[in-house]
N, C-alpha and C positions, 0 to 999 in steps of 0.2 A: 110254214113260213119260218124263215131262219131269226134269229135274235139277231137286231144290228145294237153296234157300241158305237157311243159318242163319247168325244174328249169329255172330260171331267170341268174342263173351262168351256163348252158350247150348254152344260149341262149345268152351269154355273151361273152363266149370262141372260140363259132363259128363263132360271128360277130368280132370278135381281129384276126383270123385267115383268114380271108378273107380279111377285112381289114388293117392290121397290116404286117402280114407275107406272103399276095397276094397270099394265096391258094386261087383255084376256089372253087365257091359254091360247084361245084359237090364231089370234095377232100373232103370238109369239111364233107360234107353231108354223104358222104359213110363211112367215120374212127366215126359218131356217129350216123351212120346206120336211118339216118333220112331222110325225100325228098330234095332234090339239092331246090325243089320251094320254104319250106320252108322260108330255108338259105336265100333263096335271097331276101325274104320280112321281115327276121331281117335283112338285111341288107339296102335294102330300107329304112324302119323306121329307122332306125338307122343315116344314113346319111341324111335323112331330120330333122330329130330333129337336128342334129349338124348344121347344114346350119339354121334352125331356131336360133337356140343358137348365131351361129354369126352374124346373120343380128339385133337382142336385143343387141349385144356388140356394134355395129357399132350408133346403135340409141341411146346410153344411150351415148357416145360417143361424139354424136353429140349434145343431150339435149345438154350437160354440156357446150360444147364449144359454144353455143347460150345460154345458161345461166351465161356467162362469160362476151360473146358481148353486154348483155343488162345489167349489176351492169355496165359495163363502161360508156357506155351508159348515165345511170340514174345519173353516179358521174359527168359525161360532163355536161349533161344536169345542175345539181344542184350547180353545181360552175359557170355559166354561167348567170344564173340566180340570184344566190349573188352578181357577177360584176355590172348587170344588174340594179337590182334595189339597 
């Protein structure tokens, strides 16, 4: 069986309808006369890449707040060391 392609927008609308307005894959799949399996592996991808996208929010996130903890850090350290000697 050959591989079919769909627009990137019919592939787009299906996963907003399933995800967005909680039709079932099969709903979707049937009013764009395509497999219910399809749907549901844009939708899989679909929701892994967002769950990656947040777990990159959370980390850059966190960089920053340990790149905040260590300028204080370095300014403690370096006024301490002027008392010092």
């Amino acid at each position: 069986m050959r591989t079919k392609f769909y627009p990137d927008e019919l592939r787009a609308e299906a996963v907003r309808l399933v995800v967005e307005k909680r039709y079932s894959a099969a709903e979707v799949a049937s009013a764009f006369n395509i497999r219910s399996e399809t749907v549901l592996i844009w939708v899989k991808r679909f929701r892994d890449r967002r769950s990656r996208l947040g777990e990159v929010a959370q980390l850059k996130t966190k960089l920053h707040e340990v790149a905040m903890e260590r300028d204080v850090l370095i300014k403690l350290t370096t006024r301490l060391l002027d008392k010092a000697g």
